[in-house]
Wavefront OBJ file of the C-alpha trace (Angstrom):
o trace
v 0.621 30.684 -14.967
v 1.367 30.320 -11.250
v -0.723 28.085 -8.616
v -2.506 29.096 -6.031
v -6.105 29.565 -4.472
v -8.389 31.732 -6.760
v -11.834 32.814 -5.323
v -14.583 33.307 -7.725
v -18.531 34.777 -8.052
v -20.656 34.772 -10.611
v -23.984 33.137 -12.232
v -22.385 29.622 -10.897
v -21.597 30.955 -7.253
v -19.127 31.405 -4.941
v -16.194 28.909 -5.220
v -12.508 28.993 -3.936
v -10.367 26.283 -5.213
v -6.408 25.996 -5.703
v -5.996 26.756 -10.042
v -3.714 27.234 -12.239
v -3.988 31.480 -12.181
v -3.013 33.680 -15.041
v -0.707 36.864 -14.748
v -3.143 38.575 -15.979
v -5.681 37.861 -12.496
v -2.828 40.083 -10.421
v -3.765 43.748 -10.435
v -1.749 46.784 -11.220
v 1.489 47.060 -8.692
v 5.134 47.782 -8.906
v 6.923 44.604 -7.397
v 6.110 41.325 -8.111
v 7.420 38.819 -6.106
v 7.908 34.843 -5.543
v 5.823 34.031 -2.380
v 7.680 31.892 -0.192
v 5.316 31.595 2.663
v 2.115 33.222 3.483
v -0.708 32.260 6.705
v -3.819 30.909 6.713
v -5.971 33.171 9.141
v -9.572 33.877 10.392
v -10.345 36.590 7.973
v -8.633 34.322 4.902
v -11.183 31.492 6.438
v -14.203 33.608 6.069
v -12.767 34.893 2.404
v -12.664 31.086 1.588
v -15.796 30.135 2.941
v -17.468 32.904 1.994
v -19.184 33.046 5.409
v -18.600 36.694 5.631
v -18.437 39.749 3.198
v -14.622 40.248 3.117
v -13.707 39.933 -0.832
v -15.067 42.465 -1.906
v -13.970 42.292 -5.959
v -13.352 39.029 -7.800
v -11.672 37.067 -8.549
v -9.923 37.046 -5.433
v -6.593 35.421 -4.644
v -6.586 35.621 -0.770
v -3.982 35.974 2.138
v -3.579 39.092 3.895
v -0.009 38.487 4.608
v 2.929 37.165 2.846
v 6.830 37.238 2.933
v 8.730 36.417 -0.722
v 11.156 36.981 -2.668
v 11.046 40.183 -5.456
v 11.133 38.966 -8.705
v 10.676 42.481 -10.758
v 10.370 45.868 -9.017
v 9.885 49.065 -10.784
v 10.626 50.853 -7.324
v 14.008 52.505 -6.204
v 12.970 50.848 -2.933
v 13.159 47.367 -3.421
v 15.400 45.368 -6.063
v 15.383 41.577 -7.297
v 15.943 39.129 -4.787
v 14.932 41.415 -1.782
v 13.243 39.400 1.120
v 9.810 41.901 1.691
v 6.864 41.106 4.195
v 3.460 42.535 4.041
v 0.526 42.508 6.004
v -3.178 44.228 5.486
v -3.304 46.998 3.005
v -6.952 45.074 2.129
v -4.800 42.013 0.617
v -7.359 39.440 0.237
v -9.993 41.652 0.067
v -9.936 44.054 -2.638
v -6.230 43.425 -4.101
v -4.963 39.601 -4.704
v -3.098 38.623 -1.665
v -0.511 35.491 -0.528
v -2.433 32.498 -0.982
v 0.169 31.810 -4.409
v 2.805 31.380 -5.415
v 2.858 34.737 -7.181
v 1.815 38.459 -5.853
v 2.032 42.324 -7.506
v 1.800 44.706 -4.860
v 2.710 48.438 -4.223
v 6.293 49.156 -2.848
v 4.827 51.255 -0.607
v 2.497 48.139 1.121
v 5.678 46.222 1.633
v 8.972 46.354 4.210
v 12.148 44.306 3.796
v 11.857 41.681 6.305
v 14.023 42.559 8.873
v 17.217 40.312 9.677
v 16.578 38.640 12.942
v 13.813 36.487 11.392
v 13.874 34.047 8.475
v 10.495 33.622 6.496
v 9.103 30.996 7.763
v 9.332 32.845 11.452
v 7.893 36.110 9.712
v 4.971 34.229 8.996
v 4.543 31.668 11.532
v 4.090 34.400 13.981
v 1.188 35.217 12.013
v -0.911 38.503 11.492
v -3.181 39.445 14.120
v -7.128 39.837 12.657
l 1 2 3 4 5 6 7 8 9 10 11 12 13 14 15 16 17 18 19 20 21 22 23 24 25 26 27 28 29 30 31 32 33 34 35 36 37 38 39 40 41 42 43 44 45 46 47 48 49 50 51 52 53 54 55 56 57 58 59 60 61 62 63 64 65 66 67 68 69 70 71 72 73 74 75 76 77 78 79 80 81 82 83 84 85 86 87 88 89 90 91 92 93 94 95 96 97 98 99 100 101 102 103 104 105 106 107 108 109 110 111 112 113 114 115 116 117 118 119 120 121 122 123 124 125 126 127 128 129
């Protein structure tokens, strides 16, 4: 169990709320990783709200972007303890994003943050919508 905001729809409605999350919420990937930071952006506003049609499969965890630590990877690209940043890839939308404290994602959706930049600059400069 990890916390973070889960996004739900259903015969009750449509509700976002921070929960304790199962594993078993994160889809099929081949890193997991330890988010350290994520953003909160326009698009993850409208996901929350539910304003606009952006999740399109639930439950959701949004966050289209995120920066962490990998935990497991089952990739020759990345190995534990790797620093990786991702952006888009419909995170937040149709794949559980960085609004947790947990992710799975592809290796491919993912680059090693690069050097000149700690985390919290990765994401404080934020992903353009």
């Amino acid at each position: 169990m990890f916390k973070g905001i889960l996004i739900e729809k259903d015969d009750k409605g449509y509700r976002a709320a921070v929960n304790n999350i199962d594993d078993g919420v994160l889809p099929d990937g081949d890193v997991s990783i330890k988010v350290l930071y994520s953003t909160l952006n326009y698009k993850d506003a409208l996901a929350i709200t539910g304003k606009a049609p952006v999740v399109r499969k639930f439950p959701m965890i949004p966050g289209i972007d995120l920066v962490g630590e990998v935990e497991h990877s089952d990739s020759d690209r990345f190995d534990s303890g790797d620093t990786v940043l991702l952006n888009g890839f419909g995170v937040g939308e149709v794949h559980c994003g960085g609004l947790a404290e947990r992710a799975r994602l592809k290796n491919e959706w993912l680059i090693q943050l690069p050097e000149a930049f700690t985390p919290r600059q990765a994401m404080a400069i934020g992903t353009a919508g």
